[in-house]
NUZAZA-407848 format. One line per 8 residues: number of its first residue (from 0); their letters; for each residue x, y, z of C-alpha. Coordinates in steps of 0.1 Angstrom, whole numbers, m for minus. Each point is the difference from the previous one (the first is absolute). Last residue first. Example, Ala and Ser with C-alpha at 12.3 -4.5 7.8 and 13.67 -1.06 7.14 Angstrom:
2
1> SA> 137 m11 71; m14 m34 7
***
This chain:
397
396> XXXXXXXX> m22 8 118; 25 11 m35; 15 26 17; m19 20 m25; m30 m8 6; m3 m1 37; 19 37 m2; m28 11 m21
388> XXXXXXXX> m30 m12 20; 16 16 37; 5 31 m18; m24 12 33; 21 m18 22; 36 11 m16; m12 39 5; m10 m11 38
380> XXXXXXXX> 32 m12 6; 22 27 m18; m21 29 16; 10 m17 33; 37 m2 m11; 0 36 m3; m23 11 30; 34 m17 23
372> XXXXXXXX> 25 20 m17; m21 32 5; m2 m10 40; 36 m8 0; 15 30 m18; 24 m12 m30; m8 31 m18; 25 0 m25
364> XXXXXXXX> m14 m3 m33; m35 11 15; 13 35 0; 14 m3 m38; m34 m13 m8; m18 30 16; m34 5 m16; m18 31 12
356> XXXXXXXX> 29 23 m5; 17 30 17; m2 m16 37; 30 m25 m18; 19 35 m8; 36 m13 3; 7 20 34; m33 m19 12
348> XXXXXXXX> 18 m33 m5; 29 15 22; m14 11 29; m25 m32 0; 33 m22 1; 12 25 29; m32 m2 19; m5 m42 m4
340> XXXXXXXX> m28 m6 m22; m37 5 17; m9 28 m22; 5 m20 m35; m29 m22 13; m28 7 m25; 24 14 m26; 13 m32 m6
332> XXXXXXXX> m32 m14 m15; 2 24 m27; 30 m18 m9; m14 m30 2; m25 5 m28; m27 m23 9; m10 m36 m18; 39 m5 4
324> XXXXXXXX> 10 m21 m34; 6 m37 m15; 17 m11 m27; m8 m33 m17; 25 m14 m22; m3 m33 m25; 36 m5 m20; 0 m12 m36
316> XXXXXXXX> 32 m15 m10; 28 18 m19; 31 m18 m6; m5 m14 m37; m41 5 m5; m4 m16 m32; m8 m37 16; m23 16 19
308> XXXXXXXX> m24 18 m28; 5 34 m2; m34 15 5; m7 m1 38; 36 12 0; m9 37 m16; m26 1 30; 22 m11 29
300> XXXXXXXX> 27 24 m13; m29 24 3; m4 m3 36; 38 m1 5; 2 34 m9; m25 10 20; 7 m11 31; 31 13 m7
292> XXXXXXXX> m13 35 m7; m16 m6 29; 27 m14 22; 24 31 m10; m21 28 7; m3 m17 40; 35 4 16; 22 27 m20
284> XXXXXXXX> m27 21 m16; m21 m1 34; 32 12 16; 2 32 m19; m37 6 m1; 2 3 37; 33 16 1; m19 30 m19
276> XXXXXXXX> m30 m2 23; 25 m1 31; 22 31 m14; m33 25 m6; m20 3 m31; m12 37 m1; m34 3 8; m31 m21 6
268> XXXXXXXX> 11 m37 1; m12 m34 m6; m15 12 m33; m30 m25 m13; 6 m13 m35; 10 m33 12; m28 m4 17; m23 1 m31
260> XXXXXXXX> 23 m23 m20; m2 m23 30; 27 m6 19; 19 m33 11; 9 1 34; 35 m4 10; 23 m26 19; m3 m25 m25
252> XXXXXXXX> m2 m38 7; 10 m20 m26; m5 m38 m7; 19 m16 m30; m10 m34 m19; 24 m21 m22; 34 16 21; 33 m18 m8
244> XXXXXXXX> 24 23 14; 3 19 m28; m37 8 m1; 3 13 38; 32 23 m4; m19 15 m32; m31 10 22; 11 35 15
236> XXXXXXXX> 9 6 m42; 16 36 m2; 21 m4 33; 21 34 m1; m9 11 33; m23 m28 15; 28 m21 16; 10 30 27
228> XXXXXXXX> 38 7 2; 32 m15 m4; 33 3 3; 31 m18 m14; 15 m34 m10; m3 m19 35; m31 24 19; m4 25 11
220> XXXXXXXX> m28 24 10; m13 31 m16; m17 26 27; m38 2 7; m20 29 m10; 21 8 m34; m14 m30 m16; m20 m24 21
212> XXXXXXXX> 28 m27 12; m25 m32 1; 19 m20 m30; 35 11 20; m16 m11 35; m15 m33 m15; 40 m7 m14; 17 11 35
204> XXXXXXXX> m25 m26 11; 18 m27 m14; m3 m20 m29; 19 m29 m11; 12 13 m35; m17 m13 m36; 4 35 m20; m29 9 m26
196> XXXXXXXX> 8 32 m23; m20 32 m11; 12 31 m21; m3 m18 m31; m7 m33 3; 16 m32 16; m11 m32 20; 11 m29 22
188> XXXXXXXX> m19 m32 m4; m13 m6 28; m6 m41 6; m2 0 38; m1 31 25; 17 31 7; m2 37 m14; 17 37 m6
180> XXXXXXXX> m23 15 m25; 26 34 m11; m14 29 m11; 30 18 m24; 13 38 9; 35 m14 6; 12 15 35; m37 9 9
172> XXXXXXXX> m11 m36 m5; m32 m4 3; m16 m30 19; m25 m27 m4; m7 m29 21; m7 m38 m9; m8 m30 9; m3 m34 m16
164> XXXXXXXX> m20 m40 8; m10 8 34; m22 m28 27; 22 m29 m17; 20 0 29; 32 6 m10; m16 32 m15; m15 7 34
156> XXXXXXXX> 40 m6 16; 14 22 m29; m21 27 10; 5 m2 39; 37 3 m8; m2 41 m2; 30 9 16; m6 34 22
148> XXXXXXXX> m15 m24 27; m38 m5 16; m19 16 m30; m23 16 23; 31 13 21; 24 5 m29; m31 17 m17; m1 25 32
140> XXXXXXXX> 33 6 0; 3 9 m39; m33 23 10; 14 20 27; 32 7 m23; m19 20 m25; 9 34 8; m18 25 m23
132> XXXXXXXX> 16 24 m22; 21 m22 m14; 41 5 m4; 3 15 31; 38 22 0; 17 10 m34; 17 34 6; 14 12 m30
124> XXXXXXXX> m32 m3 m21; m6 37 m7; 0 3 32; m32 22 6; m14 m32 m12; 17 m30 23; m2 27 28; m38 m2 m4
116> XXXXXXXX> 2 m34 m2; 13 m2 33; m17 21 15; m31 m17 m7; 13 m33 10; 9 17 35; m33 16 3; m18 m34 m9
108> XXXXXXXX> 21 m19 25; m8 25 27; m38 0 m4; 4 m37 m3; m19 m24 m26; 31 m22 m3; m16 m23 m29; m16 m36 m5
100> XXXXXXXX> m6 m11 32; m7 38 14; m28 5 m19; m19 m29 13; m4 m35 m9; m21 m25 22; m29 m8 m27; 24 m1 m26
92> XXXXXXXX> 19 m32 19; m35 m17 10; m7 1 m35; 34 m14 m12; m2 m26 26; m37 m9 m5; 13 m5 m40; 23 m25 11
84> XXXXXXXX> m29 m18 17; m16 m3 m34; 30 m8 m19; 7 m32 20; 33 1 19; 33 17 m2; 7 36 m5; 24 12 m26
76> XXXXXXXX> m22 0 m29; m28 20 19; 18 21 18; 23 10 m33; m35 2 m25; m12 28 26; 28 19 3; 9 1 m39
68> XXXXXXXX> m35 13 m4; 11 31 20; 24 4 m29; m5 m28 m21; m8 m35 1; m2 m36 m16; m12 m33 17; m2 m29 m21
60> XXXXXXXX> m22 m33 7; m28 17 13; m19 m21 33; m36 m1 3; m6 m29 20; m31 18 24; m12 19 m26; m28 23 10
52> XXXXXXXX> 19 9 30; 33 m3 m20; m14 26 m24; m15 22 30; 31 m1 17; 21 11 m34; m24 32 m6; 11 11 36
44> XXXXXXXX> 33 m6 m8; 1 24 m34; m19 30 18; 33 0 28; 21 5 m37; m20 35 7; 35 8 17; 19 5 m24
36> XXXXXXXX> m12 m1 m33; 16 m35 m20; m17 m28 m13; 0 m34 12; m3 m26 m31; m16 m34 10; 10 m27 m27; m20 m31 m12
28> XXXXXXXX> 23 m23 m13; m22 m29 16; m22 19 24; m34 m21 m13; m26 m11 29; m26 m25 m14; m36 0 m8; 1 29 m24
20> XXXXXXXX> m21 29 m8; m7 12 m28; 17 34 m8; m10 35 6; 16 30 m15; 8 26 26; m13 38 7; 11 21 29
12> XXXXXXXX> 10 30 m21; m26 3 m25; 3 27 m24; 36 m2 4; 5 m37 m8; 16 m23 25; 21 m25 m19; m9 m33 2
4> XXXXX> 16 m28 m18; m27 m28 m12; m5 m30 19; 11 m32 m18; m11 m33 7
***
């Protein structure tokens, strides 16, 4: 049976093609692909529980991620057990978090970065100082923790297992300008494009923090041949990493609402655009632009193929994907509890102009605030219970 891909369509953002239903569970080279966002990648967990609530086995062969994404797909590769309880952890992890696990949110840290960077300026470059404008230690120990070691052998134990067939995380290189899919598992068959390699390394979680490193906010990290910075910079297919792993069938959970035409029409702002609805756009270019037009791309690659007939099709093989969105804009969202984030975090965020606009992505980029974190992955479980139909279908239930 073949479900057809799914792309969600501007002038109806939630909609999915339906499939007969089957008797069995399917995950054979099925593939979940984690997105990047920040912190909305809470929204992606909550979707998870409900999946594994309405399928108790389900259990993707490949794990890919990005960015925040790249969070995600490391707990769950790295942790042992059934996928279900795995995704618990990962809940039970976002539902803790708070500012100050992922970045030093003090008054006195952020006037010393500030400084800093201002001297970096009014230098001319002579004096080099932070290089990120946000400290992201906080959330390298707090992975360690979650993660249980820097060295990432939990992977290589599920694959072992026959509970993981490949991984993955994306990273740009800043010393070589190409995105780089670092990844372990059986039977991968390296790759190389333009701009975009594979590279089969035991992963760490120096490798999550470079594919997490938001540009400018968080600093470049490290790593053997240079450094590196978040996945989604220069990543022009978000689902190429999955198809060369072996992928049939790809599930994607965005981090953003798809508009209508009539929405999309509808200013966010009233004046001038200020420095958060700029970085807003910004990062949405970077992290979500790309998965459409992907989403896309490979929608019609499924068409042309319908009419090649399979002996004809050399490499190419027909690959079913079903991406699925936020029923709400979470960026508006943010706005509802951008008053309780720490006072020097809030300091800062208002600096940008996030009380300027009526949808703040850039805000909800970074706002790992508990209570925010925690309405996430409820809006995740109770979009994934009313798609319940479509995600039977396509998981092949």
């Amino acid at each position: 049976m073949r479900v057809d891909s799914v792309l969600s369509e501007p002038e109806n953002p939630t909609s999915a093609t339906r499939g007969p239903f089957m008797t069995t569970t399917n995950t054979k080279d099925l593939a979940l692909v984690m997105t990047g966002g920040g912190a909305r990648a809470a929204y992606q967990v909550g979707f998870l529980r409900t999946i594994c609530r309405l399928i108790p086995d389900f259990e993707p062969e490949i794990l890919t991620g990005v960015s925040a994404g790249a969070i995600n797909a490391t707990f769950l590769a790295n942790t042992p057990g059934p996928f279900a309880e795995r995704v618990e952890g990962l809940v039970d992890l976002w539902s803790r978090l708070e500012p100050q696990d992922v970045m030093d949110v003090g008054a006195i840290q952020f006037g010393r970065l500030m400084l800093q960077w201002l001297a970096r300026l009014g230098s001319g470059g002579r004096y080099k100082g932070k290089q990120g404008f946000l400290d992201s230690s906080p959330l390298r120990k707090t992975m360690t923790e979650a993660l249980g070691s820097g060295e990432l052998r939990g992977i290589m134990r599920n694959i072992d297992a026959g509970r993981l067939k490949s991984f993955a995380v994306t990273a740009a290189s800043y010393t070589t300008g190409q995105t780089v899919t670092f990844c372990e598992g059986r039977d991968i068959q390296g790759w190389e494009r333009v701009n975009r390699r594979s590279r089969r390394v035991p992963l760490t979680v120096e490798h999550v923090m470079a594919s997490a490193a938001l540009p400018f906010l968080f600093p470049a990290i490290a790593l053997a041949d240079g450094w590196y910075g978040d996945g989604g910079i220069r990543l022009t297919s978000p689902f190429a990493p999955a198809i060369h792993l072996g992928a049939h069938r790809i599930l994607a959970i965005s981090t953003r609402r798809g508009r209508t035409i009539a929405e999309a029409d509808q200013p966010v702002i009233d004046a001038y655009p200020p420095p958060s609805r700029i970085a807003s756009l910004v990062l949405n270019a970077i992290f979500l632009d790309q998965l459409d037009g992907d989403a896309h791309n490979l929608h019609r690659i499924n068409e042309l193929l319908d009419h090649v007939p399979e002996g004809e099709r050399g490499p190419l093989r027909p690959v079913d994907l079903q991406v699925w969105r936020p029923s709400m804009d979470l960026g508006e969202l943010a706005n509802d509890y951008e008053a309780r984030l720490p006072w020097a975090l809030r300091f800062l965020m208002r600096g940008t102009g996030t009380k300027e606009s009526r949808s703040n992505d850039f805000l909800s980029m970074i706002m790992f605030q508990g209570d925010y974190l925690s309405r996430l992955v409820t809006c995740g479980e109770q979009d994934a219970e009313e798609r319940r139909d479509e995600i039977l279908a396509f998981l092949g239930t």
